[in-house]
N, C-alpha and C positions, 0 to 999 in steps of 0.2 A: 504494500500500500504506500502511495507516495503522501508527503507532504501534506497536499492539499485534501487529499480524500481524507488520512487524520483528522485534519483540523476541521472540515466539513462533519465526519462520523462524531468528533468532542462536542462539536457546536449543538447537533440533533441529539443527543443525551443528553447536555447540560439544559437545552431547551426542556425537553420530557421531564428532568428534575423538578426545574423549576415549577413547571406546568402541574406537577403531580404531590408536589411537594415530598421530594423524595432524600430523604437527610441521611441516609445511606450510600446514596449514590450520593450526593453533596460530599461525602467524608473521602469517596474515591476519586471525583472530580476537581475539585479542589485542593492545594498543597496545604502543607501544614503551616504554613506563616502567609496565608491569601490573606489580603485585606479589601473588604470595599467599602468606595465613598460614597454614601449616601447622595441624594437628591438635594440636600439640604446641607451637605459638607460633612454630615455627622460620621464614625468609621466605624463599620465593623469586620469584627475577625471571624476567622471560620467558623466558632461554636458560635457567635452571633448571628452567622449568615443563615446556619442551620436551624437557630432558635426559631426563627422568624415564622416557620410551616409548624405543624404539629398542635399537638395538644399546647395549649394556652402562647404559642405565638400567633396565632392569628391573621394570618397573612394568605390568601385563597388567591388563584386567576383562574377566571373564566378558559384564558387559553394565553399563549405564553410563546413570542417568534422571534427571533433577532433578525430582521430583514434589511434590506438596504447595504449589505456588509460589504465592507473595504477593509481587505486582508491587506500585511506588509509582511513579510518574511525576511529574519535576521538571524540567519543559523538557525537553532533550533529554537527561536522565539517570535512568534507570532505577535503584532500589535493590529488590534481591528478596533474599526467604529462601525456601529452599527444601529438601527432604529429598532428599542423595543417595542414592542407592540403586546400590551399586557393590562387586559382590561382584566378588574378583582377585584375584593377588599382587604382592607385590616380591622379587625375586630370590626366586624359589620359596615364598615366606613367606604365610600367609594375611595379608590388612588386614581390616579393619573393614569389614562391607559399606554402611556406614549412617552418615550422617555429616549436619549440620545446614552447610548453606552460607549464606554471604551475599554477593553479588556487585554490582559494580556496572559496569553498561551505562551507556558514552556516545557520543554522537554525535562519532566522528573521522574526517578527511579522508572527507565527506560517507556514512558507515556508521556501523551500529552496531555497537560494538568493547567486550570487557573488558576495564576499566582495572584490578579488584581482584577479590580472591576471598579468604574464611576460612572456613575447613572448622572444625569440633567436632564431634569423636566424640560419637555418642549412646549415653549408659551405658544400661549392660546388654544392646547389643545384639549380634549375634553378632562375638565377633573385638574389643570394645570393654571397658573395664576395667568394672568393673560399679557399678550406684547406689549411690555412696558411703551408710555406714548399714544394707545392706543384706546378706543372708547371699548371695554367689556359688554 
């Protein structure tokens, strides 16, 4: 398998994770020192990332895609951006279905693993504060 079908085959697992909320697979997908930045700037770490689905994190999506993707490849480290597309809630609460990612894939203990991730809401879109200058 080359390269690109890897990071294609990580991306459609880490999608289904998320989508299923699946913290098992989260524990294989993710390295052990992964950190992501919140929407908001806030940071969590992997047992954070993981908290988030399950019993009393609270965290559901309807359905769950990273589209839009712009892969860069640097040795064995992938940098992408990509468009989420993740309508859900938390603790009953709509989020943002839309959100601009940036992640990075690397080659750990012989796979490819997310070491990082940051999310930014895209204004004005449903559930997101709206284009600053702009009438709501």
């Amino acid at each position: 398998m080359n390269v690109n079908d890897e990071v294609t085959a990580f991306l459609v697992a880490f999608e289904e994770a998320e989508r299923t909320g699946d913290t098992a697979a989260h524990e294989d997908l993710l390295t052990d020192d992964f950190v992501a930045v919140g929407p908001l700037g806030f940071l969590l770490t992997k047992s954070d990332w993981k908290d988030r689905h399950g019993d009393g994190g609270g965290l559901t999506y309807d359905s769950f895609e990273l589209a839009e993707r712009e892969l860069r490849q640097y040795g064995d480290t992938t940098v992408g951006i990509a468009m989420q597309r993740s309508p859900g809630n938390y603790h009953g609460n709509p989020i943002p279905s839309a959100s601009r990612v940036t992640f990075v894939l690397v080659r750990d203990t012989g796979r490819i693993r997310m070491a990082g991730i940051q999310m930014s809401f895209v204004a004005g879109t449903p559930g997101a504060p709206p284009i600053p200058g702009r009438p709501s």
